[in-house]
N, C-alpha and C positions, 0 to 999 in steps of 0.2 A: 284131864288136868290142863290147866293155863299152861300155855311155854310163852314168851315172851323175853326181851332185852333191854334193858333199862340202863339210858346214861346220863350223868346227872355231872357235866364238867362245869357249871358256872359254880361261883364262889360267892353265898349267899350272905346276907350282914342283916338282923330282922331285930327291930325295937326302937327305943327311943335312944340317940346318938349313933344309929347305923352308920349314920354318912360321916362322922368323925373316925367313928374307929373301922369303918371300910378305908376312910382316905388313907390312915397310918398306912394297912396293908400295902396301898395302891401305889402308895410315892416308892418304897423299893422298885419299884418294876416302871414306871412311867414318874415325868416329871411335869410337861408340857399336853394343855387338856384343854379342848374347845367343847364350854359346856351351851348343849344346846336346850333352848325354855322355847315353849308357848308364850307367844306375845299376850295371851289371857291371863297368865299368871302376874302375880303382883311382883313387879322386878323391884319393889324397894323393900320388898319382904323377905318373900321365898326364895327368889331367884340368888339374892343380895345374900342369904342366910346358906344358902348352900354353896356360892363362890367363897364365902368365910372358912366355911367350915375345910373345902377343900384346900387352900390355901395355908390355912392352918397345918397343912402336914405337908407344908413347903414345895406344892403346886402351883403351879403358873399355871390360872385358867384366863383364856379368852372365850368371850358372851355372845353366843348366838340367836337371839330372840327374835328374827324376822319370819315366823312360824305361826300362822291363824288358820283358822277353821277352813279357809278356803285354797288352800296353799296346795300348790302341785309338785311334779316331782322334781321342776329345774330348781327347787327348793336346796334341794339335796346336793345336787353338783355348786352350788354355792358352799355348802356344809363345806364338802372337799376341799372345794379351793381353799377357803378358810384355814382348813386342817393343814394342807399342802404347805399354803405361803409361810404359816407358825410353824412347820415344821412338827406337830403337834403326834404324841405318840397313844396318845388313847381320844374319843370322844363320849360325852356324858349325855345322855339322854335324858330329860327332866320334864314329866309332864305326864299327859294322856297316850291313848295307843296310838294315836297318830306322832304325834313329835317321837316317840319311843321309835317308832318303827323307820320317819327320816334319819333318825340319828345312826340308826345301828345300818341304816344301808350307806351313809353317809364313811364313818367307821371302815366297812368291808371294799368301800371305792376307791378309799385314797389309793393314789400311785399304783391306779390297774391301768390310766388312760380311757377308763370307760366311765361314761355318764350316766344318767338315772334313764333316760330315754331307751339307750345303748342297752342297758339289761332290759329292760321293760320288753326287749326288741328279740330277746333270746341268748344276750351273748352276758357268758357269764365268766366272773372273773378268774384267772389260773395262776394269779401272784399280789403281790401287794395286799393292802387295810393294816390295820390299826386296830390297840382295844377298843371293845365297847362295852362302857359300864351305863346299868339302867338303874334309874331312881324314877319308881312309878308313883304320882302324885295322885292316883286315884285305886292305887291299890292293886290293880290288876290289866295283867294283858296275856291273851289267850296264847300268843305267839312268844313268850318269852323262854321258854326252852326248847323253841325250836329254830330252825334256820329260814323260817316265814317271815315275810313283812310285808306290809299292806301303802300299796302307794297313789296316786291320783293322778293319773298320766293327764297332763296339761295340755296334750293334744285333743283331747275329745272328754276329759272328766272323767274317764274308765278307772273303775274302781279294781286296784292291782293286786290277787292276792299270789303272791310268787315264792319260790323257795332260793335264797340265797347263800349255798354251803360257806359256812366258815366263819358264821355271822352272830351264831350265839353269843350273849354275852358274857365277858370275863369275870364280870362281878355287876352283883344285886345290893341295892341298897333300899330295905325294905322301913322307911319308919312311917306306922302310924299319926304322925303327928303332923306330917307333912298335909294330911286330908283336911284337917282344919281352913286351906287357902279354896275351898270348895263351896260353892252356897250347897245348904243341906238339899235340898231338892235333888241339886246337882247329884249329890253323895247318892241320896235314896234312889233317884236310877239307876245310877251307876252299880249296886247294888244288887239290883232287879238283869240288867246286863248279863251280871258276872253270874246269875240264877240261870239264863237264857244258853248262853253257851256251853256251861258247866251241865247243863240238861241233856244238850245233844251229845258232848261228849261220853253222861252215862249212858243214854242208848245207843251208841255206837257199837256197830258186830265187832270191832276192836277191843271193846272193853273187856277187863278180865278182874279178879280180886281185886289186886290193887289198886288197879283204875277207879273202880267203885267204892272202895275204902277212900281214896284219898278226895275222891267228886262228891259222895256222901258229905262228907266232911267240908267241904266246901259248903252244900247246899243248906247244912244249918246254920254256919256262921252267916252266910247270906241275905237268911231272913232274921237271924239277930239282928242284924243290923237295922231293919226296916222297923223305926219307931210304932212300938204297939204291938208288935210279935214277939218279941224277946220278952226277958224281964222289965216290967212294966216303971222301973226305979233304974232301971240301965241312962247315964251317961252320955251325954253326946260323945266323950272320948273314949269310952268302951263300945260306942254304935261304928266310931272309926275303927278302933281295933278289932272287930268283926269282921269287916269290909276287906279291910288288908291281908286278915287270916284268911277269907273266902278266897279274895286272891290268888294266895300262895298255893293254896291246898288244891286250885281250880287249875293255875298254870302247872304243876306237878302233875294231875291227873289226865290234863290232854295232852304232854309231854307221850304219851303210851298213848291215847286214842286219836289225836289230831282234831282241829276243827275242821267241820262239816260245812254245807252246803246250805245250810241254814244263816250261818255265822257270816259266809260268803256273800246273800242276798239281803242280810243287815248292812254289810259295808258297802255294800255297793249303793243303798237307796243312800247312805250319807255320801256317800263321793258325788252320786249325783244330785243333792237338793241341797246340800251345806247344814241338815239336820245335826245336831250331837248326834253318836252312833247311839248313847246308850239312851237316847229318846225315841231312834228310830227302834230299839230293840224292844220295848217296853210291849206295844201293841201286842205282841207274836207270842207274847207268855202262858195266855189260856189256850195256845192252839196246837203250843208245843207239848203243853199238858194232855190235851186232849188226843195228839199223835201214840204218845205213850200211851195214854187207856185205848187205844186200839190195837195197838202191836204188843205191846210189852207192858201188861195190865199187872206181873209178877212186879218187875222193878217199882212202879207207881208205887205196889203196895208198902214197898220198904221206904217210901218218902213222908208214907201217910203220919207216921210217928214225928219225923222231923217239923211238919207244917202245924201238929197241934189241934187236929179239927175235930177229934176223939178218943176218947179212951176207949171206946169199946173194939171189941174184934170184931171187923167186916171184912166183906170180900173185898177182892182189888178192883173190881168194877165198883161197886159203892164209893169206895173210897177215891177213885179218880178223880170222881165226881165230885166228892167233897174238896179233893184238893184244886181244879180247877175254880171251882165257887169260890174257895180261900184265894184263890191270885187275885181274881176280879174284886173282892172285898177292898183287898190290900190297893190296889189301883184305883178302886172308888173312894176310898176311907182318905186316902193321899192325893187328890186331884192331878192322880197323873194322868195321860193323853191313854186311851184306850183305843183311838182310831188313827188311822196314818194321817184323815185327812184335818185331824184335830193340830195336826203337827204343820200344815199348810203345805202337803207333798200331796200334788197333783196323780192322778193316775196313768195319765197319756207316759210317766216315766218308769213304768212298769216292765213292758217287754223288753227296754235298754237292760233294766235290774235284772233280768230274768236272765237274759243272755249274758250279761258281765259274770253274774255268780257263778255258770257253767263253763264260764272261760279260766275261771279260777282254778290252782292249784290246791284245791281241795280234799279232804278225803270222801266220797262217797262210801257214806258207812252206815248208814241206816238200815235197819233190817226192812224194809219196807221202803226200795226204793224211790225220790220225788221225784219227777221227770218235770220239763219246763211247763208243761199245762197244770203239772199239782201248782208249783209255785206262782203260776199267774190265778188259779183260781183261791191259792193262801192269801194271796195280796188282796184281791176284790175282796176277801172274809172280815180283813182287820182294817180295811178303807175306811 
């Protein structure tokens, strides 16, 4: 029998007007809020529409947008300052996994006197932060219920996966409607991503029913989402509300299994190339398939129904087969990057990646341990 402990203390808001009626809740408890955006986002839209909406439940928000693709961790200790100088009693994360995860270590700093370097370094905080409320504009982030965040040490580009007690966030503002500021490509990675992680975490020796209930569940809304998998008359704004539900269903499920070492050696190739992660993740999807039909050829078989590549009863080995064929379809069919070096990521930056991911605070849960020669010989596969 599964034993296991499950806690579930963020304060979730999911649909279309989340961020209004999250903010109502939000203003009892905080008043003054530095909301921080990707400078990628469109600030006369999104960013512009969500300062509205908070403000509207009589927030004072100050605009943090000096956050790109290349951005390191003294990022963060600007966050701080910011929060410090306003005096600011919550900060709002608004964007992809990276600005989500400056914000919320941003949040956990204030008024500790420590810098993003400073924990990077080992020393962790024992007083001070502030709330942190997340608003994910792409639906999902692997690390949102737990006290993980992923940084870019500005000293060498090392790609940071670290555990920061006390860091979850206060409140989730999940809407769908937000994915609209996305180009679709953008979406359908992203997509693919949330398929990639949500995989490791169901083959994790961690996993138990619920785990796999709630990753299962992910894993179909995920390929709903992928135009031409789903309902063939589906929506672009029911392909977003897919994506958002894979999401939810994905960050709740490795909530109980944690990310993997796989997940660890996607962010690290983006900390060091400036790839999108969920570009850099895309490649690794028929390999991660393929790990499953070798170890755990039982679990595949309960995916084969989700993917759609038959109605008849096969065995789990047949059917791996078929599902890994189905990913590569889907990646051919969408002209996405199949190869790392399609992506313009050299391979001299491999054994950096290799060693950053085993440096990470990761779970090693694989039933079929990778040791750094699997991963340097995975990387030469999907080159």
């Amino acid at each position: 029998m599964d034993r296991f402990s499950f806690f579930f203390p963020s304060a979730f808001h999911y649909g279309r007007g989340a961020v209004s009626k999250g903010a109502e809740e939000l203003a009892t408890r905080s008043r003054r809020l530095i909301l921080v955006a990707e400078s990628s986002l469109p600030v006369g839209s999104l960013v512009s529409s969500v300062k509205k909406q908070l403000e509207a439940a009589s927030l004072s928000v100050l605009v943090f947008d000096d956050l790109g693709i290349t951005s390191t961790a003294p990022v963060v200790d600007a966050i701080r300052d910011l929060a410090e100088t306003a005096k600011a009693e919550g900060v709002v994360g608004l964007g992809g996994i990276r600005a989500l995860s400056y914000a919320k270590t941003a949040a956990r700093l204030v008024n500790t006197g420590l810098r993003a370097e400073d924990f990077i370094d080992g020393n962790l905080p024992k007083t001070g932060g502030i709330g942190y409320i997340e608003i994910p504009t792409t639906g999902r982030n692997p690390f949102m219920l737990s006290d993980t965040v992923l940084l870019v040490d500005g000293r060498n580009r090392k790609g940071v996966l670290k555990g920061l007690p006390g860091s979850k966030p206060e409140y989730v503002f999940f809407d769908p409607a937000l994915a609209g500021t996305i180009s679709k490509r953008t979406a359908l990675s992203t997509a693919l991503d949330t398929l990639l992680f949500t995989l490791e975490g169901y083959f994790s020796k961690e996993s138990n029913f619920l785990s796999d209930t709630l990753l299962l569940r992910s894993l179909s809304a995920s390929l709903k989402a992928v135009p031409g998998v789903g309902d063939p008359g589906m929506g672009t704004e029911e392909l977003y509300e897919n994506s958002f539900q894979a999401g939810l269903f994905s960050a709740l499920g490795l909530a109980i299994t944690g990310s993997g070492i796989l997940s660890a050696l996607i962010f690290s190739l983006h900390s060091l190339t400036g790839v999108p992660k969920s570009f850099c993740a895309v490649p690794f999807l028929p390999e991660v398939l393929e790990y499953g039909r070798m170890y755990l050829p039982e679990k595949i078989a309960r995916i084969i129904p989700i993917l759609g590549v038959t109605d008849r009863e096969i065995k789990a080995e047949e059917g791996a087969d078929l599902a890994v064929e189905a990913i590569r379809t889907i990646l051919g069919v969408h002209d996405l990057p199949t190869r790392l070096k399609d992506l313009g990521i050299k391979d001299d930056v491999f054994p950096r990646a290799v060693d950053n991911a085993f440096s990470s605070e990761v779970a090693f849960s694989l039933p079929k341990p990778l040791s750094k020669e699997n991963l340097l010989d995975l990387l030469k596969q999907v080159f």
